[in-house]
mmCIF file of the C-alpha atoms, coordinates in Angstrom:
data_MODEL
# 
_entry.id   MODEL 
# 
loop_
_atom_site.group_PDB 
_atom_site.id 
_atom_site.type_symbol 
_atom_site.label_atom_id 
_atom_site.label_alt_id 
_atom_site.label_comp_id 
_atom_site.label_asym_id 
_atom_site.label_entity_id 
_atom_site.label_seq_id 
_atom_site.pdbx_PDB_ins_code 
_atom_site.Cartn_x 
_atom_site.Cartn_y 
_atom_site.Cartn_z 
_atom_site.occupancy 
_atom_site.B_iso_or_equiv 
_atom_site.pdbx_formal_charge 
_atom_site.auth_seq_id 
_atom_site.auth_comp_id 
_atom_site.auth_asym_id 
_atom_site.auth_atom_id 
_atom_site.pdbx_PDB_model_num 
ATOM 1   C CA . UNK A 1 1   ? -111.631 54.785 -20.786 1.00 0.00 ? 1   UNK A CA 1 
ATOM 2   C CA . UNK A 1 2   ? -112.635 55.464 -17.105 1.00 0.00 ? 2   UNK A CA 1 
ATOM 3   C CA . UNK A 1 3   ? -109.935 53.977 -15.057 1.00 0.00 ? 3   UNK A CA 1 
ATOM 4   C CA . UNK A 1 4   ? -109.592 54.441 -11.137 1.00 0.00 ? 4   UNK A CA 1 
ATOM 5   C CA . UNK A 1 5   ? -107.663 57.532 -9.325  1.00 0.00 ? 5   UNK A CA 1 
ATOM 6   C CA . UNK A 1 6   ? -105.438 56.322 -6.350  1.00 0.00 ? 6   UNK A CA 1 
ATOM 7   C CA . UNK A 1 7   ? -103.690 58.978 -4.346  1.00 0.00 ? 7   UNK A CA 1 
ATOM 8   C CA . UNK A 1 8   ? -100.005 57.952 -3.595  1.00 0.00 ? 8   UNK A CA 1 
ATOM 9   C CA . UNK A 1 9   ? -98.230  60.705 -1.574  1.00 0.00 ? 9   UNK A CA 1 
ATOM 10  C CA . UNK A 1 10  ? -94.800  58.811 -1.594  1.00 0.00 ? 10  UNK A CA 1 
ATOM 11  C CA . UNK A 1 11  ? -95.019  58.499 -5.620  1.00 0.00 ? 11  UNK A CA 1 
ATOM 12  C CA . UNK A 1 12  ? -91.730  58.808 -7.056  1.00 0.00 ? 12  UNK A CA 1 
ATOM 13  C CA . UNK A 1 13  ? -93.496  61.179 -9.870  1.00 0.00 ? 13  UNK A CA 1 
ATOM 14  C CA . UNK A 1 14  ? -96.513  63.349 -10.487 1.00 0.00 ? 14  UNK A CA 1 
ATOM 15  C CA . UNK A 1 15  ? -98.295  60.309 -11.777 1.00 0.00 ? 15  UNK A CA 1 
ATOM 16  C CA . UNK A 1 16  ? -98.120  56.713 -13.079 1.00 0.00 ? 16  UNK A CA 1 
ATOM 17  C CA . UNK A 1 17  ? -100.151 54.025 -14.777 1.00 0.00 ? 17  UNK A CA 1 
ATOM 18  C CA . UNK A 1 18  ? -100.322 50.565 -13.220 1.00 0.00 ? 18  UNK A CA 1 
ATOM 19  C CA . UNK A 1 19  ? -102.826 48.746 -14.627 1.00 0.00 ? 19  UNK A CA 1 
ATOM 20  C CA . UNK A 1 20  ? -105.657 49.468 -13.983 1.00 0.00 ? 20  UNK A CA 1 
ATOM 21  C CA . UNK A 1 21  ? -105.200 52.021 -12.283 1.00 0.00 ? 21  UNK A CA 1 
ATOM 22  C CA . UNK A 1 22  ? -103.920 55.911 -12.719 1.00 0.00 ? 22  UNK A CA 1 
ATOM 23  C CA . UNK A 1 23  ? -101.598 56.722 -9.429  1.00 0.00 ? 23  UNK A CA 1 
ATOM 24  C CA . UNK A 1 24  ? -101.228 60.197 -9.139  1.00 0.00 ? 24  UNK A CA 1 
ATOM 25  C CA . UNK A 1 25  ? -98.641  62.171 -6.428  1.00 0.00 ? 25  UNK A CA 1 
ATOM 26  C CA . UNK A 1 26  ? -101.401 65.116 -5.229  1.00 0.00 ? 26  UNK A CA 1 
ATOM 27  C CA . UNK A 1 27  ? -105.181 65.372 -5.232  1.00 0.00 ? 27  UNK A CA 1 
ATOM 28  C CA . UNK A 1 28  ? -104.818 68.269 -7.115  1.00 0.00 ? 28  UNK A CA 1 
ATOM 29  C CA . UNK A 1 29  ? -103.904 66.331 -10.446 1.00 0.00 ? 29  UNK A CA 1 
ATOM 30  C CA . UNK A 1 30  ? -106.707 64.542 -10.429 1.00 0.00 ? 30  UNK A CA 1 
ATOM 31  C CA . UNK A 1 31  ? -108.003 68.201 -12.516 1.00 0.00 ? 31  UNK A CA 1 
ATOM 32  C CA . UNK A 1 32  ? -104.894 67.963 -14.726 1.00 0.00 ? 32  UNK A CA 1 
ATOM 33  C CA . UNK A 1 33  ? -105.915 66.403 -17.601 1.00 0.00 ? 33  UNK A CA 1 
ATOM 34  C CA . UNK A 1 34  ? -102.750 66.344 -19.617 1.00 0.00 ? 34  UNK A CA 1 
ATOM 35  C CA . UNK A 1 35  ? -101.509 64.150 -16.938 1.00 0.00 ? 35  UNK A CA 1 
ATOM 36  C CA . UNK A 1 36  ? -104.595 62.140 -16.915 1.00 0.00 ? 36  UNK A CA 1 
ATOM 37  C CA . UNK A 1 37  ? -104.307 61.792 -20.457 1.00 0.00 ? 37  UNK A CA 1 
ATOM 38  C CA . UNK A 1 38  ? -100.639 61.040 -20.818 1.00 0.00 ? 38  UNK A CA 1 
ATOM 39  C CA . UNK A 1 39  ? -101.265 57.827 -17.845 1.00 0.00 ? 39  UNK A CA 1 
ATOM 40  C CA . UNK A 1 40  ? -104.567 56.768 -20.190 1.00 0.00 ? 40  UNK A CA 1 
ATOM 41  C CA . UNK A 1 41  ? -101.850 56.380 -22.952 1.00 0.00 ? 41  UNK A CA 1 
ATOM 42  C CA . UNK A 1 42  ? -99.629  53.786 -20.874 1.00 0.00 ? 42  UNK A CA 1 
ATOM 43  C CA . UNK A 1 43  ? -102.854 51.993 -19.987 1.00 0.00 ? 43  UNK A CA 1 
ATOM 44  C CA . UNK A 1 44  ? -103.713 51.661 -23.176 1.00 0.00 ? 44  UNK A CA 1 
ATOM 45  C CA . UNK A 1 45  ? -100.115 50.620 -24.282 1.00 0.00 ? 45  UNK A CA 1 
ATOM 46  C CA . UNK A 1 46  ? -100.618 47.915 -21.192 1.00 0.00 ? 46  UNK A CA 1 
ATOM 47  C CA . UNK A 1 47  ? -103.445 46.570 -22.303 1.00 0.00 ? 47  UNK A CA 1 
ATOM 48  C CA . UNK A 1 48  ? -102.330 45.987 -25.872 1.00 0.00 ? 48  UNK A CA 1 
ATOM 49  C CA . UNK A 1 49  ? -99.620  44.408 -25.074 1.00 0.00 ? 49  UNK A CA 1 
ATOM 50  C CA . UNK A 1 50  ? -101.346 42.150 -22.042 1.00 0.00 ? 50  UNK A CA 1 
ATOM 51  C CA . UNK A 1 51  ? -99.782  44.557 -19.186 1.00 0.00 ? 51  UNK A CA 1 
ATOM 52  C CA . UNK A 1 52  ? -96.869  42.085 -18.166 1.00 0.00 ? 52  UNK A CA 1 
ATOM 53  C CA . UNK A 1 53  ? -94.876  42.340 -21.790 1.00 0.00 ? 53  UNK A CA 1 
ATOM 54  C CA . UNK A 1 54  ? -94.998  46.324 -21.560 1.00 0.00 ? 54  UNK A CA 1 
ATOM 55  C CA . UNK A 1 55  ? -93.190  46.640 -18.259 1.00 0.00 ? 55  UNK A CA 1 
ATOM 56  C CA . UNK A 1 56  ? -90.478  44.152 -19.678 1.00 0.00 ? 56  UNK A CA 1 
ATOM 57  C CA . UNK A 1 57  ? -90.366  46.158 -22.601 1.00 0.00 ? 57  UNK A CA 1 
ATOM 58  C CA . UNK A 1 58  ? -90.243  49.825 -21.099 1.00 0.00 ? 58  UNK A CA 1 
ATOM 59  C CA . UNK A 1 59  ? -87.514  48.211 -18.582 1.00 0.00 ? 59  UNK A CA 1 
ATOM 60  C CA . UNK A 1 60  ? -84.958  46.952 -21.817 1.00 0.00 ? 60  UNK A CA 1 
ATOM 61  C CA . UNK A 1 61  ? -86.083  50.646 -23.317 1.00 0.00 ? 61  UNK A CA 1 
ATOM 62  C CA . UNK A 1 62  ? -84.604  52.608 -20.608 1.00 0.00 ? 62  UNK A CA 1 
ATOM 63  C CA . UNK A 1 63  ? -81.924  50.367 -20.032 1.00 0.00 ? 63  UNK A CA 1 
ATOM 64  C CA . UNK A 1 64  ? -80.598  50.525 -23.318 1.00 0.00 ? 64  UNK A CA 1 
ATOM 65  C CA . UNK A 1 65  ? -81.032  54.518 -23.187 1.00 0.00 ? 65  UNK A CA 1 
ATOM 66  C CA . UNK A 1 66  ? -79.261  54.814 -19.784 1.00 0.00 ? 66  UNK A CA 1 
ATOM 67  C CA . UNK A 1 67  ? -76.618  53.229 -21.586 1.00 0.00 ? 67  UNK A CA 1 
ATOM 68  C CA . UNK A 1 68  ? -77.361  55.535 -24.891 1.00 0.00 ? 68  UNK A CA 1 
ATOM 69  C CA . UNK A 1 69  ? -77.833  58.266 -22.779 1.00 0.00 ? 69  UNK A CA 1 
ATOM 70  C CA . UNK A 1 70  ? -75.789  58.383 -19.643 1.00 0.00 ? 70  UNK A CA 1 
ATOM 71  C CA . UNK A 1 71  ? -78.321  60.252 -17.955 1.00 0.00 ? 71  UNK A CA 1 
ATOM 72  C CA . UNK A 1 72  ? -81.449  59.221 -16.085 1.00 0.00 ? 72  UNK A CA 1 
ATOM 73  C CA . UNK A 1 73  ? -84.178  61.688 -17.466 1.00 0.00 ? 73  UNK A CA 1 
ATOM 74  C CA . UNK A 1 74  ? -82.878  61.955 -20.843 1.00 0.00 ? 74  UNK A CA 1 
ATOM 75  C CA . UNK A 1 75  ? -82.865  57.801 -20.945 1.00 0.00 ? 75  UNK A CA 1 
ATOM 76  C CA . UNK A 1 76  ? -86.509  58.170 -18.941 1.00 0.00 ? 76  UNK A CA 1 
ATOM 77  C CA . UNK A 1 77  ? -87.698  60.928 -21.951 1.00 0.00 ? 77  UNK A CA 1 
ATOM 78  C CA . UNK A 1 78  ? -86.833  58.427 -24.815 1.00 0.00 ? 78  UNK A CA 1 
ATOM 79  C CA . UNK A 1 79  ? -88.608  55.468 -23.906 1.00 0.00 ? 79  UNK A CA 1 
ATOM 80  C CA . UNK A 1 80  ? -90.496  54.701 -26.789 1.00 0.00 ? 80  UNK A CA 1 
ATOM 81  C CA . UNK A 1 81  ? -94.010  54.309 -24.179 1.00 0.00 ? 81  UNK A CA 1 
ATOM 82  C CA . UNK A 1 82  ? -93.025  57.691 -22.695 1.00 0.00 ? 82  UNK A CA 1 
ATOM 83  C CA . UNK A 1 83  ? -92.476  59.221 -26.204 1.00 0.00 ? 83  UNK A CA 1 
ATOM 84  C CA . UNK A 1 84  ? -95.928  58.651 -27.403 1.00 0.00 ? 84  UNK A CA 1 
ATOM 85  C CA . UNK A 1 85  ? -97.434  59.735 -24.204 1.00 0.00 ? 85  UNK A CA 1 
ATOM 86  C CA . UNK A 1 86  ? -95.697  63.077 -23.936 1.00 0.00 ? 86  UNK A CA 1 
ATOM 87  C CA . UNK A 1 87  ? -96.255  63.952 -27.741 1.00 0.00 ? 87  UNK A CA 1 
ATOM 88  C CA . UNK A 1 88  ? -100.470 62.924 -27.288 1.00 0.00 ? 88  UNK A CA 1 
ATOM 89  C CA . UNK A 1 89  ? -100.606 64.222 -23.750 1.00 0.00 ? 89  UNK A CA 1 
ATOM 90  C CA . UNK A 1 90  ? -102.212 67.693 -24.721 1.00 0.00 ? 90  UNK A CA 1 
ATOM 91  C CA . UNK A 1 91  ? -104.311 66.075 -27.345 1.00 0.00 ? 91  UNK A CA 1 
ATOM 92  C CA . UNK A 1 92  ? -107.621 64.963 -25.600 1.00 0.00 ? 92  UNK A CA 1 
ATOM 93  C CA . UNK A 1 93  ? -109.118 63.032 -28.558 1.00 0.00 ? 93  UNK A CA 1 
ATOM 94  C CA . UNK A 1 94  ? -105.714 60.584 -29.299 1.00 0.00 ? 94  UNK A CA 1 
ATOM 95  C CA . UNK A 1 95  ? -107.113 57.673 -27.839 1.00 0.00 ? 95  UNK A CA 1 
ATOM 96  C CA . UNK A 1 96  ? -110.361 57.693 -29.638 1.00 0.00 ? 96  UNK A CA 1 
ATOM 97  C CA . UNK A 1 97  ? -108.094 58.156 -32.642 1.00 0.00 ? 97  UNK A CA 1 
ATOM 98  C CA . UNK A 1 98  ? -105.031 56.242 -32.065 1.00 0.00 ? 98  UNK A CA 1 
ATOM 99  C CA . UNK A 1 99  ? -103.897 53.366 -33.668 1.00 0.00 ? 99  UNK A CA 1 
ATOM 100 C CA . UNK A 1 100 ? -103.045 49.989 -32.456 1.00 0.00 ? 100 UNK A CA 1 
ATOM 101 C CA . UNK A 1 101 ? -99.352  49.879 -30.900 1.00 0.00 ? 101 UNK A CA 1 
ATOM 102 C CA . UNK A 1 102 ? -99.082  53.467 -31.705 1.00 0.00 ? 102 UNK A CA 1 
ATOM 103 C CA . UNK A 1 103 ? -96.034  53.703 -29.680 1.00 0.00 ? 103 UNK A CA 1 
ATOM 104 C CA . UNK A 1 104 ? -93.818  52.107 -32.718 1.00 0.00 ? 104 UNK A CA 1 
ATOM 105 C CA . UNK A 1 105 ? -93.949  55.345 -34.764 1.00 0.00 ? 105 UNK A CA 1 
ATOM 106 C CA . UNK A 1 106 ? -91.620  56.568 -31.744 1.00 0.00 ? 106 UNK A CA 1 
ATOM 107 C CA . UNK A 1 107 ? -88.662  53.817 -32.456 1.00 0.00 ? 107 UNK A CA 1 
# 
């Protein structure tokens, strides 16, 4: 999946998927391709579940972990969407491999 770089100095994080696009905090990242990799995975996730439905559900996710949780990162960590991306990240062939709505193996 080749999806579009945009360079966003005032991003929030390191990087982030919207759709088609990969947003990414430095030029340098653009070589990172864990990162990369990791945003690829949320596209993907979008797409499967027709982009609008997956920020709705990643929304309830960390709500109901900030309540879980009481912290931020640890709600942001165990986001079902973020939990498949950060266990794949490293592993370059996942999305030629992965299952359909891989992400439920992480509820």
């Amino acid at each position: 999946m080749k999806a579009p770089i945009l360079i966003v100095k005032n991003l929030p994080a390191a990087g982030m998927a919207i759709f088609p696009f990969i947003l990414l905090k430095h030029v340098k990242l653009k070589q990172d391709q864990s990162i990369i990799n990791h945003e690829k995975i949320h596209l993907r996730q979008q797409l499967e579940l027709l982009i609008l439905p997956f920020y709705i559900l990643y929304l309830i996710n960390y709500f109901i972990n900030l309540i879980r949780y009481q912290e931020h990162h640890k709600a942001y960590l165990n986001i079902v969407f973020e939990k498949e991306a950060y266990h794949n990240e490293l592993n370059m062939e996942y999305l030629i491999k992965r299952n359909w709505y891989g992400w439920i193996r992480m509820i």
